[in-house]
N, C-alpha and C positions, 0 to 999 in steps of 0.2 A: 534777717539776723539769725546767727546759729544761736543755739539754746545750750548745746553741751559745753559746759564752761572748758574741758581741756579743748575740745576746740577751738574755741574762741581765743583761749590764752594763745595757743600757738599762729592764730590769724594773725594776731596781736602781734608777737614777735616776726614774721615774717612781711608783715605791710610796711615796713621801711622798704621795701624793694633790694634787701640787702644780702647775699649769701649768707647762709647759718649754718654752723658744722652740726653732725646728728647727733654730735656730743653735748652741744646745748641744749637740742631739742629735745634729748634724752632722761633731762634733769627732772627730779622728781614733780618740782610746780607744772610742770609742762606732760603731764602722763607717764614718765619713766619714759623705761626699753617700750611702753606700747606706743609715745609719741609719736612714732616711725608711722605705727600702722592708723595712728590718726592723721596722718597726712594723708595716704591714701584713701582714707575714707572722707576726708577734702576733696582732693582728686573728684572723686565719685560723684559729688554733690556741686560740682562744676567750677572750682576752682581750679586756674593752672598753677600749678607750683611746678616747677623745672629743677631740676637735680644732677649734680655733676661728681666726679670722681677727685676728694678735697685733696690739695695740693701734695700735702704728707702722704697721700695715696692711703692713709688706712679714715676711711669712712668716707658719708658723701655730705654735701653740702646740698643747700635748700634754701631758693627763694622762690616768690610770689609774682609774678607779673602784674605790677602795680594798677597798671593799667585797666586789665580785665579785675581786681582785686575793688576796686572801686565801683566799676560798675555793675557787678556780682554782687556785692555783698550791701551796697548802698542807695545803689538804684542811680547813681551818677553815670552819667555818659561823659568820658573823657572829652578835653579838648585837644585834637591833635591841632590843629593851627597855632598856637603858642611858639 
């Protein structure tokens, strides 16, 4: 389990498996303008988050790959047979 609560908060918002603009993640509950560089510091600690260039083309978007999200942070082993 992470312990840095702005960490977590953004695990949190990103474990839907669902694209998030960096404009969300940028909001104050979520670490501000450092949000950004708390995902890299996710990254770091072996989470994948994948990031694309958001449709409006000004900023980027961010999700979690649920899959490894799961069994990184919970100690679950996905079922791919489903």
């Amino acid at each position: 389990m992470i312990k840095d609560t702005t960490h977590q908060r953004i695990l949190d918002l990103l474990s839907d498996g669902q694209w998030h603009h960096s404009n969300e993640i940028c909001q104050g509950w979520l670490g501000g303008r450092q949000g950004i560089s708390r995902i890299c510091e996710l990254r770091q600690k072996g989470f994948k988050i994948e990031d694309r260039k958001a449709d409006n083309k000004k900023g980027n978007e961010y999700r979690i790959l649920k899959e490894l999200y799961q069994e990184k942070l919970l100690n679950i082993k996905p079922n791919y047979n489903i």
